[in-house]
C-alpha positions, -999 to +999 in steps of 0.1 A: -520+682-176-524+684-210-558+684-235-576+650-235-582+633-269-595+602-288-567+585-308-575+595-340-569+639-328-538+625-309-528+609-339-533+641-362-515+662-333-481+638-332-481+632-366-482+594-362-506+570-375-532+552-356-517+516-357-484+534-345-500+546-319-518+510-312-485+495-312-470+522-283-500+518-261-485+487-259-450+496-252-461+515-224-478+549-237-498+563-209-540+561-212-563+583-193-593+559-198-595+525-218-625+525-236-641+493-218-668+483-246-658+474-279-660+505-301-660+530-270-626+555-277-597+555-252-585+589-243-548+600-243-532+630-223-512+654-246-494+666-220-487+629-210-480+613-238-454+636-251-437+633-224-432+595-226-428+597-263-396+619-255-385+596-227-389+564-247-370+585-276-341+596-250-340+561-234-336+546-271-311+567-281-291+567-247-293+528-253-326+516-232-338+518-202-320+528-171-321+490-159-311+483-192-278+507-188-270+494-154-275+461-165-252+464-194-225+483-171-224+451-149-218+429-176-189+453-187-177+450-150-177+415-149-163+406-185-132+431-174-128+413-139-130+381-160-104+391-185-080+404-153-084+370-138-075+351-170-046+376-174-057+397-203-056+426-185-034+446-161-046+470-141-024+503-147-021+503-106-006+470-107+020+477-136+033+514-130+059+506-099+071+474-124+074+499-152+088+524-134+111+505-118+126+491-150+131+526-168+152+538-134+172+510-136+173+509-170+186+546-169+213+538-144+230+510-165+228+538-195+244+563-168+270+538-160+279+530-197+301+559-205+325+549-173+324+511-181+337+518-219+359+552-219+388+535-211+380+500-231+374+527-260+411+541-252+426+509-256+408+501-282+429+504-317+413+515-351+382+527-360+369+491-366+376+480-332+361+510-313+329+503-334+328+465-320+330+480-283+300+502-293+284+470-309+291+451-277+279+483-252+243+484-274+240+444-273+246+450-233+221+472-229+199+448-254+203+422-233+197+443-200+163+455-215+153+423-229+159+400-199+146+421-173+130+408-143+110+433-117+121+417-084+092+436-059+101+435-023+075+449+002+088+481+014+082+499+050+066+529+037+040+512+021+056+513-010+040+487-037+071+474-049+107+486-054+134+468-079+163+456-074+192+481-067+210+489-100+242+478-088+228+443-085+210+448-117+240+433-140+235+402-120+200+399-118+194+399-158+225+377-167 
């Protein structure tokens, strides 16, 4: 317990004005005794009041109260579920076996490439013909990235999803 003081020595030891102090009674500022008749002083603890003062400064500056925090982290929680629902949002859980899948099978029609063209690119005369057969290979693999469809099949190990294999993955974009 601190020392016990009128306003006007607890105002001289905080620095603050009186009608500052008036106004944070209100907000909550602890008393040790109201002064029940009119002109009778209220008395403050020190010890007490600097104590909420700090409190009330943390709180403000860590953005209110704790019910205020915990109230505002529900709202979050509920404007994100919101936003998943309406489809804003994907949860990265829900898109990393899509995404993955697509860069293996991606990679495997890129693998594949050099076997599927050599011996196009052999019987291909002139320089300006070998450059349409690489034209044609990159507007493949265009078309093989840009029409790609995950195809998630429930797997026995618990698995969240697995693609289609890659050799079926010609057909399943096309």
């Amino acid at each position: 317990m601190g020392i016990t003081v009128n306003k006007r020595e607890l105002s001289e030891i905080l620095g603050i004005s009186e009608r500052s102090l008036t106004d944070w009674q209100k907000e909550g500022m602890p008393v040790v005794e109201l002064g029940e008749v009119r002109g009778q002083e209220n008395t403050y603890d020190t010890e007490a009041v600097i104590r909420w003062w700090i409190d009330r400064d943390v709180s403000k500056r860590a953005g209110g109260s704790s019910f205020e925090r915990l109230n505002d982290i529900r709202c979050r929680r509920e404007l994100l579920n919101l936003r998943r629902e309406e489809g804003e949002i994907v949860l990265r859980s829900e898109i990393r076996p899509a995404f993955e899948s697509y860069v293996n099978d991606v990679l495997s029609v890129l693998v594949s490439l050099p076997d599927k063209y050599t011996q196009v690119l052999e019987l291909t005369a002139g320089a300006d013909g070998k450059h349409q057969v690489l034209d044609d290979m990159i507007a493949e693999m265009r078309d093989v990235m840009g029409n790609y469809e995950f195809c998630a099949a429930p797997a026995a190990d618990d698995d969240p999803g697995v693609s289609q294999p890659a050799e079926d993955f010609g057909r399943a974009v096309g």
